[in-house]
C-alpha positions as CSV (number, residue, x, y, z in Angstrom):
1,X,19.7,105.4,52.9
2,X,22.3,102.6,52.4
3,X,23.0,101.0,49.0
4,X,25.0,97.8,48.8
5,X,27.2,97.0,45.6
6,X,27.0,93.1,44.7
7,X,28.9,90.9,42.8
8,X,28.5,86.9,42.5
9,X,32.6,87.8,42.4
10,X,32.5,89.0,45.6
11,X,31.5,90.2,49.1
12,X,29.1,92.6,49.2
13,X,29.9,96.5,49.4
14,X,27.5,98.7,51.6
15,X,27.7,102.3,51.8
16,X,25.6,105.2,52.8
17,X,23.8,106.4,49.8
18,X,25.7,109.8,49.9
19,X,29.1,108.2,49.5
20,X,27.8,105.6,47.2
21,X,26.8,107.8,44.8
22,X,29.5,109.9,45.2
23,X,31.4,106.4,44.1
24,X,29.1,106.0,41.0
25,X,30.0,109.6,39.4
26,X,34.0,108.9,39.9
27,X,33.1,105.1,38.6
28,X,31.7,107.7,35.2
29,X,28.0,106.1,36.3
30,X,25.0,108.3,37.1
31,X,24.0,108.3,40.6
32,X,20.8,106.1,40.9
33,X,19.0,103.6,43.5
34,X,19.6,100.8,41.0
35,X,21.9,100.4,38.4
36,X,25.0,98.3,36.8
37,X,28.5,97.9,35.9
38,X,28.3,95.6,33.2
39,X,31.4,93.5,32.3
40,X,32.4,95.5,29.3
41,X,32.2,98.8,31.7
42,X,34.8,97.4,34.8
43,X,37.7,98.2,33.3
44,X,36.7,101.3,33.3
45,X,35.1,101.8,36.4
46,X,38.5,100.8,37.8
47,X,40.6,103.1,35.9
48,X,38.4,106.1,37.3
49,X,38.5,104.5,41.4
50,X,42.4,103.9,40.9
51,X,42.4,107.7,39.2
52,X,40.6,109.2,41.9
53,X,42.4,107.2,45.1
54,X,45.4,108.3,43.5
55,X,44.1,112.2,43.3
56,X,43.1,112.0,46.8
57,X,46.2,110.5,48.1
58,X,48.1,113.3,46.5
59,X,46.4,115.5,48.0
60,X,47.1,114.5,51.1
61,X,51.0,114.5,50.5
62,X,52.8,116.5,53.6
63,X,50.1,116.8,55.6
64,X,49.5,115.6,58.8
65,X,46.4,113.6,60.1
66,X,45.8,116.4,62.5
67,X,45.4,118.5,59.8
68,X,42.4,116.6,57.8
69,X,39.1,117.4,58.8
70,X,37.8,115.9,62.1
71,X,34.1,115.4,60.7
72,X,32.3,115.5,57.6
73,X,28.7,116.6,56.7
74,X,26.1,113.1,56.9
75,X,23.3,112.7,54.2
76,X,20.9,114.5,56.1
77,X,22.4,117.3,57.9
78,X,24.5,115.6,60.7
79,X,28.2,114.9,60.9
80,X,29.8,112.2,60.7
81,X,33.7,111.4,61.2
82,X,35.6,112.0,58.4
83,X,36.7,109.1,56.3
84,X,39.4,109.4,52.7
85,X,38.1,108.9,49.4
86,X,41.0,106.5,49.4
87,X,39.5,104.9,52.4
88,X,35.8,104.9,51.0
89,X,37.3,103.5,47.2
90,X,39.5,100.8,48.2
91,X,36.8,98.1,49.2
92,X,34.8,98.8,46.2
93,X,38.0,98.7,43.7
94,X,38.2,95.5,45.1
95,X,34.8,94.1,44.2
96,X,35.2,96.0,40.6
97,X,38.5,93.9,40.5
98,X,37.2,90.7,41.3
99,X,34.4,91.0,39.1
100,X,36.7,92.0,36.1
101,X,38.8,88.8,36.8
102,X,35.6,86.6,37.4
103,X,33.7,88.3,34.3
104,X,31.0,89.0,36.8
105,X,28.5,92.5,36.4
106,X,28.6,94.7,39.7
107,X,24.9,96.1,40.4
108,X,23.2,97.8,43.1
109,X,19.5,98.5,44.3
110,X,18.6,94.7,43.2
């Protein structure tokens, strides 16, 4: 499943549903097939993204790329190549930031 994040603010985000919803619950939103980050909620939203890049980039302090994981479990069953939360965050804090400086609602499933 893939579930795109849109913004009249912005390019659209698209993301397989696993990741995207991992993305909702650090944005402090249930996972859903539909649902919004209203106005009033983005500067939220990109308090918890900045939080949780920030986490994961700790994290990784001192270690070296051959030491990360090669691959990563797919939405159902297969692998995949592994990719950061850092990596997976950044272009959505980017549409959350637009939208916060263009007043704009983020939603997804519409």
């Amino acid at each position: 499943m893939i579930i795109t994040f849109q913004s009249p603010a912005s390019g659209d985000v698209i993301m397989f549903g696993d990741v995207a919803k991992r993305m909702m619950t650090l944005m402090g939103k249930e996972p859903a097939d539909k649902g919004i980050v209203t106005v009033e909620q983005l500067p939220d939203a990109i308090a918890r993204i900045k939080a949780a890049i920030e986490e994961d980039r700790r994290q990784r302090v001192g270690k070296n790329p051959e030491d990360l994981p090669q691959t990563e479990r797919a939405e159902g069953g297969g692998s995949r190549p592994f990719v950061t939360v850092s990596q997976r965050a950044l272009p959505l804090l980017e549409l959350l930031e637009w939208s916060l400086k263009k007043q704009k609602p983020v939603v997804w499933g519409v």
